[in-house]
C-alpha positions, 0 to 999 in steps of 0.5 A, a space after each residue: 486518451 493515452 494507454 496506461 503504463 502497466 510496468 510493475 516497480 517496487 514499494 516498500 518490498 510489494 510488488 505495484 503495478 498504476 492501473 488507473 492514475 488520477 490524471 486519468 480520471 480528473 483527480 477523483 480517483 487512483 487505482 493500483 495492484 499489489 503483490 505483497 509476499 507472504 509474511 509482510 507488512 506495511 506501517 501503521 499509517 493514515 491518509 490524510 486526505 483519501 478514502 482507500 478501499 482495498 480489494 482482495 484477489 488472492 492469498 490472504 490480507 489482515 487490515 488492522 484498524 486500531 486494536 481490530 484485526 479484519 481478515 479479508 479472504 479473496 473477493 473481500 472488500 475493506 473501505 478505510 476512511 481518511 484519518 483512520 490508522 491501518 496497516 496491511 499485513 499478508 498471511 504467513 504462508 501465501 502471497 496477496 495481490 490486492 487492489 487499492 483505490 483511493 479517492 481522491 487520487 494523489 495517493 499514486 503520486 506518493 507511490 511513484 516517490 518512492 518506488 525502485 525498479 522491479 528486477 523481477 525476483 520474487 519475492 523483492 527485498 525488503 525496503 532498505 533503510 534508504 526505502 524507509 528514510 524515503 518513504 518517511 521524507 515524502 510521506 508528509 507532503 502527501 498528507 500521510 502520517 507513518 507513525 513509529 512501530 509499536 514498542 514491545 515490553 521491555 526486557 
């Protein structure tokens, strides 16, 4: 068995590091860690095909499913099914390093699509509209749907 690469790259403004690939594990999972700044989020999305659990280290992480909002604190665990809308969002004030494992694996695969090299600055940038059209062109061939910001009222 080969070790495992343990560079970090960015995805869409978090910083990621592969801890254990699929290929390791015949398919059945993936295991990556974040750091997301404070004060970020992800998209509201959903896979397709996976179960995502994530696991939080430090800071703080909201996991908004539907209209609930779980607040997790460190040592939290949130399982996430397949074809449930979510999306991760840090606190305000501190940082979160978290680990999500999705079963099966593939979803690591989508990851490594959309990534750019970690230059080391803290906190990287948010994603670029380059990011953003990447991440929506690759997304459906990983059977995950992001689906569009939520409208505000109007003024």
């Amino acid at each position: 068995m080969s070790p495992l690469p343990v560079d970090t790259v960015i995805f869409t403004g978090s910083r990621v590091r592969e801890l254990i690939a699929g290929r390791e594990t015949g398919g059945r999972f993936c295991m990556l860690e974040f750091t997301s700044p404070a004060g970020r989020g992800t998209p509201t999305h959903m896979h397709e095909r996976e179960t995502e659990s994530v696991h939080l280290l430090s800071g703080e992480l909201a996991v908004i499913v539907g209209e609930e909002t779980f607040h997790l604190s460190p040592g939290d665990s949130m399982v996430l099914q397949p074809n449930q809308p979510h999306r991760l969002v840090t606190g305000e004030s501190e940082d979160a390093r978290y680990i999500v494992v999705c079963a099966p694996a593939g979803f690591e695969d989508f990851v490594a699509s959309c990534v750019t090299d970690d230059d080391g600055a803290w906190p990287p940038a948010p994603p670029s509209k380059n990011d953003i059209d990447k991440l929506l062109g690759h997304a459906p061939r990983f059977g995950i749907t992001i689906f569009p910001p939520a409208k505000g009222p109007s003024a």
